[in-house]
N, C-alpha and C positions, 0 to 999 in steps of 0.2 A: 504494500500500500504506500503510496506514494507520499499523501498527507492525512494527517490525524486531527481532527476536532476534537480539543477539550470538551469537558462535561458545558463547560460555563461558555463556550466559543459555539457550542451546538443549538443550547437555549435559544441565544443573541441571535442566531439566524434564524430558528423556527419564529421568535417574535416579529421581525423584521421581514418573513418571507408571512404570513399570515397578515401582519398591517398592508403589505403590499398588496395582497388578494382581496383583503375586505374593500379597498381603497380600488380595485377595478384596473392595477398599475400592472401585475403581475398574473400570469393564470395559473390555476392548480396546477401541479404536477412537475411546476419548473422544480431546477434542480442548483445548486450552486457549484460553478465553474470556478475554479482554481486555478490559475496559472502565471507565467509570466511574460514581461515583454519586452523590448530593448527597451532601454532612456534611464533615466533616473541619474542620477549624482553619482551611482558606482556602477553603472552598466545595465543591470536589468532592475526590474520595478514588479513587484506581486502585484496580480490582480484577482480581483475577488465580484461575483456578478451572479448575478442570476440568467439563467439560459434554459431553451426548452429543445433547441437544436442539440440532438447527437449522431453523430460517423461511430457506429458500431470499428470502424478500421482504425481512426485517429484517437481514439477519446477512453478510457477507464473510468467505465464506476463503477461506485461502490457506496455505502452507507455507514453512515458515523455517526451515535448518537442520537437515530433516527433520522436522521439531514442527506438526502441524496447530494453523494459528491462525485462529480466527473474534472477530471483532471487530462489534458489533451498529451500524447505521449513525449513530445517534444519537451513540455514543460516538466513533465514526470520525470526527466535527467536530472534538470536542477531543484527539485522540490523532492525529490526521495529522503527519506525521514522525518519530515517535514511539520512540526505540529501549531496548529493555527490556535491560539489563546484569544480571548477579550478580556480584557485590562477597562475598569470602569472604577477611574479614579479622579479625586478632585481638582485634581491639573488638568488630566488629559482622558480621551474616554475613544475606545476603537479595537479593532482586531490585532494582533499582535505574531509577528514570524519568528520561529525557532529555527532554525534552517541548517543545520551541521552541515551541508554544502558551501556555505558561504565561508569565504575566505575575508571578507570585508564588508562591510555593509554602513549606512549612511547615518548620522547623526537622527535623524528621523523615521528610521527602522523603515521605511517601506520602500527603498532599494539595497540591490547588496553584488559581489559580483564573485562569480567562482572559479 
């Protein structure tokens, strides 16, 4: 498995993917995509989204926490071990990368480069 949701990282997206659906933004069944992309301050940038598109060829899921997670295989190299937390603190409040791939990563945790 590529990437792992916390207990408290899984919650934050079941509430976040249900506000979405009641609000007419999102439709059942979507699933959270994981991956990353070029840019960011050290080279790649995590991304995190909702999607209802899947390529049975490109793409792995799997479930975590009750939270369907596809992760596309390309991104699967650099995100293997990978565990997503939420940090809901009085500074700061958001999903959080654990990443034993990363050799460096950016003062504001959401790029890193391997």
């Amino acid at each position: 498995m590529a990437v792992t949701l916390t207990e408290k990282a899984a919650n934050a997206v079941k509430q976040i993917m249900e506000r979405e659906i009641q609000a007419g933004r999102l439709e059942p069944g979507a699933f959270l995509r994981v991956g990353v992309t070029g840019g960011g301050c050290s080279g790649f940038t995590y991304s995190l989204g909702f999607d209802k598109t899947l390529d049975e060829k490109l793409d792995s899921r799997y479930e975590c926490h009750g939270v369907p997670v596809v992760v596309d295989k390309k991104s699967a190299l650099y995100l293997d071990g990978t565990t997503v937390d939420y940090y809901d603190g009085i500074e700061k409040q958001g999903f959080t990368f654990d990443n034993p791939n990363a050799v460096r990563s950016c003062g504001c945790g959401s790029s890193f480069s391997a």
